[in-house]
C-alpha positions in Angstrom: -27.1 -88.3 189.2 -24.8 -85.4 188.3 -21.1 -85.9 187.5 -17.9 -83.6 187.6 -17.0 -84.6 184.1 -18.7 -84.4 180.5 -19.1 -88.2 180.5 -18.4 -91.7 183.6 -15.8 -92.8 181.8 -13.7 -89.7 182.6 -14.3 -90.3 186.2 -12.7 -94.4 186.3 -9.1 -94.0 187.5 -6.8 -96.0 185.1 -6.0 -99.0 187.5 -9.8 -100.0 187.1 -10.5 -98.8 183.2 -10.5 -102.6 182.4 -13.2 -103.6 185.1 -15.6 -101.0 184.5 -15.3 -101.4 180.4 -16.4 -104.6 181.2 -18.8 -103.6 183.9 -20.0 -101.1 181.6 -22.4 -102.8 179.2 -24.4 -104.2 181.8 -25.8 -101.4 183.0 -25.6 -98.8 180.4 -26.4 -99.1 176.9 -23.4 -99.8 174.3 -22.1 -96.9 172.2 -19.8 -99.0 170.2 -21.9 -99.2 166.8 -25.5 -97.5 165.8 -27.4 -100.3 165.4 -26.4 -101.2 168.9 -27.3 -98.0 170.4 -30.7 -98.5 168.9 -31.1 -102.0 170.3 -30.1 -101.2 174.1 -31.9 -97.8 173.3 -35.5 -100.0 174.4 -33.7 -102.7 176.3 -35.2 -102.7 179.6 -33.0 -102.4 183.0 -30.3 -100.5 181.4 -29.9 -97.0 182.9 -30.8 -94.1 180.0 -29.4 -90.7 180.2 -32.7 -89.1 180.1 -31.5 -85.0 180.9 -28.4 -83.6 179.8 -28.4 -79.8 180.3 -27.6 -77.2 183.3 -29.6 -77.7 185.7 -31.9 -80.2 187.7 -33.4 -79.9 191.3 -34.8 -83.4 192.7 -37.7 -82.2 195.3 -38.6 -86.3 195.9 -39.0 -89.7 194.2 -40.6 -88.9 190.8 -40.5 -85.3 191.6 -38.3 -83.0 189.6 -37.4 -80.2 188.0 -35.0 -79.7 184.9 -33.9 -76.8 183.6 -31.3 -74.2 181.4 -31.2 -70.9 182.4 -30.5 -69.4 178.6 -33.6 -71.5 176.7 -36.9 -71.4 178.7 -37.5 -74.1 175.9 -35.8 -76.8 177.2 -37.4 -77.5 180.4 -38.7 -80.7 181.5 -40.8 -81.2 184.8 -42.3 -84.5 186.5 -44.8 -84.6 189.6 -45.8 -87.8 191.6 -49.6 -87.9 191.0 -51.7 -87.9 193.9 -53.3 -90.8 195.2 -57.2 -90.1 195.2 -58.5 -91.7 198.4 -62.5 -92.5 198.0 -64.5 -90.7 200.3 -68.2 -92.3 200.9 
């Protein structure tokens, strides 16, 4: 998912800034203290920014590309493995 704004929050319009505070926590994990953001860190079903950079192309499911065009370093790729069908 890509987003015209540094972070969500900056994208919720004011008249529902209540909702989605409450909304919030149940999907992403809490910023509010460190040792919380450690905890919901490995909490299962909570959605993890896992790239934050320039670029990213998404070819399929499980497919993708990350990238920033000024640091060949910080590239990150992922490819759906093949099945292997048996052949006899």
């Amino acid at each position: 998912m890509t987003t015209a704004a540094e972070t969500l929050d900056e994208l919720v319009t004011s008249d529902l800034k209540t909702e989605w505070l409450i909304a919030k926590n149940q999907w992403f994990p809490r910023s509010d203290t460190a040792e919380n953001a450690a905890y919901d860190k490995r909490t299962p079903g909570l959605l993890k920014i896992e790239w934050s950079d320039c670029g990213f192309v998404g070819f399929a499911a499980k497919t993708y590309f990350c990238f920033n065009p000024d640091n060949r370093q910080k590239e990150k790729c992922s490819t759906k493995e093949k099945n292997k069908a048996a052949t006899d």
